[in-house]
Phi, psi and omega in degrees: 000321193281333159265016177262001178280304209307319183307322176301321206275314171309269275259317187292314189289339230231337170300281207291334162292325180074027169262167164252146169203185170224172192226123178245160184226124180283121186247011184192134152244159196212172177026229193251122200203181224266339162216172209266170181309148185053019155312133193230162183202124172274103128312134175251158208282315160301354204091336158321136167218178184218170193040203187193134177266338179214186170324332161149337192312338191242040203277339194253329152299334209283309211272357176252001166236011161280344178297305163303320170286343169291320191262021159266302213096019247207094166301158166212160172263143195200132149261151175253118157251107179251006175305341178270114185315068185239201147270350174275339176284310172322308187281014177253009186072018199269299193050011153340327194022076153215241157189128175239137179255156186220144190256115161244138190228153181271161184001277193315319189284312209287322207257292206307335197248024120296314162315299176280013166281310196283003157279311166299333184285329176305339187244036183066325186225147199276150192206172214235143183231135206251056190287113168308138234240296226239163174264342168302286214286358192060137190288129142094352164286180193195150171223171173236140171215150188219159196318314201268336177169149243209111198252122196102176172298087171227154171285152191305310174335309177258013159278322187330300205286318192280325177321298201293328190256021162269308159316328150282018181031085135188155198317177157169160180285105157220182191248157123192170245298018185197355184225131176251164179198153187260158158274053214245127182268113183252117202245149140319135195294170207255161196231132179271067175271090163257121169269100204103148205258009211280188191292341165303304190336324220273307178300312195279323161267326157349290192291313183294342182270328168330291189298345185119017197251164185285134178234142184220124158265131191213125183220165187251011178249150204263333192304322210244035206218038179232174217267328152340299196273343164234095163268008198206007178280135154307293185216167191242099215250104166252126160177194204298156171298286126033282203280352202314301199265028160221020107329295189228151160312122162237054180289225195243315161312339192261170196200127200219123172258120184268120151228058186257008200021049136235124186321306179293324162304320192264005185266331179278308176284316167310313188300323174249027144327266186309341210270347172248228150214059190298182167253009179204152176208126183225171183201137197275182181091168215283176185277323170271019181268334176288295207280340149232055156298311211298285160325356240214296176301322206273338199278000163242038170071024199265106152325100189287132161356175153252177230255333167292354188251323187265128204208121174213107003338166175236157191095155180280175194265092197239355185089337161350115208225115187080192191237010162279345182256330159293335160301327172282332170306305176280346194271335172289337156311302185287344165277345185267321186280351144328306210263358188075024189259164217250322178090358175280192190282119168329328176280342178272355161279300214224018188279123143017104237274344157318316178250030182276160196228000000 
């Protein structure tokens, strides 16, 4: 989210400037590669770019055919294959093995559908934008469909296939027989809710207004609740630990940290935690200060998370010491559990089965 505002802020500026640039979006990936479906990288016409579609390695072909597409006017679809074992792969530096396809388009196509992203993000409910692929559906045309109804030229088939990956809230690839198209689902940014404002607070919204997420801080001391001290909060929520889920929304976008280091506060904010449906809860402190909230909650009738959603300690296991490191601990916790990822060592997946452990 947070680079896809710098790609918005660029795109608007560079317009109003009267500069060329292209907008490229990874629209298919294979084996291993450094980003994911719907990544985007801005190019400018001098070479300037803001984001990024792969490590950088492919930065310099990227700026000779957005140079071409500037000067048709024209989208085009382009792959990257780096899976083959040569020396023309070997001599990009990559060794990646993977293969990335990129949709790149010009000025005009770039501002209107970043426009129209940042507008479907505006409106709370999630909606699946449906770029064609293929010269049956026109390279670089594009509909939208959302639960309620479907704006442009689409086959019943691939509304079926956007439904289906709005409900799985993620991106996806699909075909039929004659139109390929990427799926890419676009939401309101996901919320940051920390609860207590003391100096751990500070690095954990910092780093969360980093990754892209709207951070709400909500404490019941009304002193530690200024904008000095959370200069990157959306907002600044004062009220009772009680009172959290009908204060802020906690709904499936939100992801909630208790950190107030009091016990009764954080037992009250867990309580109307659970009474919702966030997709995450973490709670700082040792594991028997956790069972017993967990006991604590049940003898007053409260019902607990289930256990992919409540997480306590909260953060990965990193060894984190102090609270800029502990900060990093939990937001790499709330980021494996957004993607469904396990948060273990890379190597034991995808590593080499010699350094497999």
């Amino acid at each position: 989210m947070a680079e896809f505002n710098r790609i918005l802020e660029s795109i608007v500026e560079w317009r109003d400037r009267g500069l060329d640039f292209a907008l490229a979006t990874v629209v298919g990936v294979r084996g291993s590669t450094y980003r994911g479906l719907a990544a985007r990288q801005l190019v400018a016409a001098d070479g300037t770019s803001v984001g990024t579609v792969s490590g950088g390695c492919l930065d310099s072909d990227l700026k000779g055919i957005a140079a071409r597409v500037i000067e048709e006017d024209t989208a085009r679809v382009v792959e990257f294959d780096l899976t083959a074992d040569d020396e023309a792969i070997w001599g990009w530096g990559i060794g990646c093995n993977g293969a990335t396809r990129l949709l790149v388009e010009p000025a005009g196509s770039a501002f209107e559908i970043a426009q129209r992203i940042a507008r479907l993000r505006g409106t709370q409910r999630p909606a699946a934008v449906v770029h064609f692929l293929s010269e049956t559906g026109g390279v670089g045309t594009r509909a939208v469909v959302t639960h309620s109804y479907v704006d442009g030229s689409i086959p019943d088939e691939l509304v079926v296939e956007a439904r289906d990956a709005l409900a799985m809230s993620r991106h996806r690839l699909a075909r039929t027989d004659s139109i390929e198209a990427l799926i890419e689902v676009v939401a309101s940014p996901s919320r940051l809710i920390v609860c207590g404002a003391g100096h751990d607070a500070v690095p954990v919204v910092r780093l969360g207004a980093e990754l892209g997420f709207e951070v709400i801080v909500v404490d019941d001391r009304r002193q530690f609740l200024a904008s000095e001290r959370f200069p990157q909060a959306s907002a600044l929520v004062h009220c009772e630990p009680a009172e959290l889920a009908t204060a802020v929304e906690l709904d499936r976008r939100a992801h909630v940290v208790l950190m107030s280091h009091n016990y009764l506060r954080d037992l009250d904010y867990l309580r109307a935690a659970c009474s919702a449906s966030p997709s995450y809860v973490g709670v700082l402190g040792p594991g028997e200060r956790m069972e017993r909230l967990l006991k604590d909650l049940d003898a007053s009738g409260g019902e607990a998370l289930p256990g992919e959603v409540l997480h306590g300690p909260a953060g990965l296991d990193i060894g984190a010491e102090g609270p800029l490191e502990i900060a990093w601990a939990i937001l790499a916790e709330i980021l494996a559990v957004r993607r469904d990822k396990s948060g273990g060592r890379l190597r034991e997946r995808k590593g080499p089965e010699a350094l497999r452990t």
